[in-house]
C-alpha positions in Angstrom: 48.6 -14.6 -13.5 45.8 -14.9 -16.4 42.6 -13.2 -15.6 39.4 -15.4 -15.3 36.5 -15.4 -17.5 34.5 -13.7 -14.8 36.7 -11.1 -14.0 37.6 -10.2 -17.8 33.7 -10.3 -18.4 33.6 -7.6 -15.1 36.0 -5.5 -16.4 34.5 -5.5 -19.5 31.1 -4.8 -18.4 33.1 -2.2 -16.2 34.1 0.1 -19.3 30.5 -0.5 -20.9 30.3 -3.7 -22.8 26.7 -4.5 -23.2 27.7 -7.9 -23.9 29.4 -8.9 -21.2 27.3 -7.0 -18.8 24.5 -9.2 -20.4 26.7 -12.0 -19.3 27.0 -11.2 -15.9 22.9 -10.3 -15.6 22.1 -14.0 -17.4 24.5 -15.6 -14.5 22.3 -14.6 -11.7 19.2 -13.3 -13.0 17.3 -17.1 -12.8 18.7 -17.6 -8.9 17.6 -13.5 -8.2 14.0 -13.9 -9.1 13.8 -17.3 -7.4 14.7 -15.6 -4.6 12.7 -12.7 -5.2 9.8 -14.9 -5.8 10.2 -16.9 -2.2 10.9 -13.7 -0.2 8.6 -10.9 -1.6 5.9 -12.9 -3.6 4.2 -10.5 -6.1 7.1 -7.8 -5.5 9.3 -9.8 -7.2 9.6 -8.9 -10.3 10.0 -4.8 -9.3 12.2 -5.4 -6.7 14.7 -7.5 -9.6 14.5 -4.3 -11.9 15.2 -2.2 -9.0 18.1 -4.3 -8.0 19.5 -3.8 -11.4 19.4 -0.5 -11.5 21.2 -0.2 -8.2 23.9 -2.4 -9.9 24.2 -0.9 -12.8 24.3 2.6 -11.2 27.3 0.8 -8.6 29.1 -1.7 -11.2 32.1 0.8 -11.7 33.2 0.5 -7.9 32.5 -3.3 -7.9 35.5 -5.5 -6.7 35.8 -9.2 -6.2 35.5 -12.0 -7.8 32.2 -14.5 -9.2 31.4 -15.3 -5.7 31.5 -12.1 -4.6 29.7 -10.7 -7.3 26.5 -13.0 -6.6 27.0 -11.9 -3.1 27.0 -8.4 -3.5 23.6 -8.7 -6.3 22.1 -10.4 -3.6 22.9 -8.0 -0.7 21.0 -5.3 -3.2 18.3 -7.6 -4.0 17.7 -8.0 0.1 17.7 -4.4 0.8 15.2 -2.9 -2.3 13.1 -5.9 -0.9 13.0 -4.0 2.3 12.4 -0.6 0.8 9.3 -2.3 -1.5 7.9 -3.9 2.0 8.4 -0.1 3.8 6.6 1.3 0.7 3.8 -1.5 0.5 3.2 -1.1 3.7 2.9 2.9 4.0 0.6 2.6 0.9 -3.0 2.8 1.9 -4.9 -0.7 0.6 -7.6 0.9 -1.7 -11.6 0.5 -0.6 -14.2 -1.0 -2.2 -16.7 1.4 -2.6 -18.9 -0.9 -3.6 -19.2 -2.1 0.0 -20.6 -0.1 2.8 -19.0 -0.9 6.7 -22.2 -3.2 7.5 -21.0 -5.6 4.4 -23.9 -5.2 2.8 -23.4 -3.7 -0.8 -24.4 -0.4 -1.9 
């Protein structure tokens, strides 16, 4: 049975084809940050470059196929989301110093 373009792409990408992994990123980069954008707002954009780095660090064990791909990206995506809020939220909110407790500046 003849491979499909998605999983010669994958194996490709597997054995370091820039290319192909370039491929693979284009397919579900636009659909990522959209749902980046709608679930973490302004961490969007970090969160997607921390997803990739997760995949790219995990592409090598990848198996499945297209669906399962866009499945597993997304599963990453979801979880560095939850990391970035844990971190966002442990991180102190800066003060304005400008502004004393009564409201009234300095």
């Amino acid at each position: 049975m003849p491979e499909s373009d998605f999983e010669l792409r994958l194996s490709a990408a597997q054995a370091g084809d820039e290319a192909s992994f370039t491929e693979l990123f284009r397919s579900v980069q636009p659909s990522l940050l959209r749902y980046l954008g709608a679930m973490g707002g302004p961490l969007a954009d970090d969160v997607a470059a921390e997803t990739w780095l997760s995949v790219v660090k995990g592409l090598g064990r990848f198996r499945g196929d297209e669906s399962k791909w866009k499945a597993w990206v997304f599963t990453i995506a979801r979880a560095r989301l939850v990391d970035a809020r844990r971190r966002a939220a442990r991180t102190p909110t800066p003060v304005d110093t400008d502004v004393v407790l009564d409201g009234h500046a300095a």
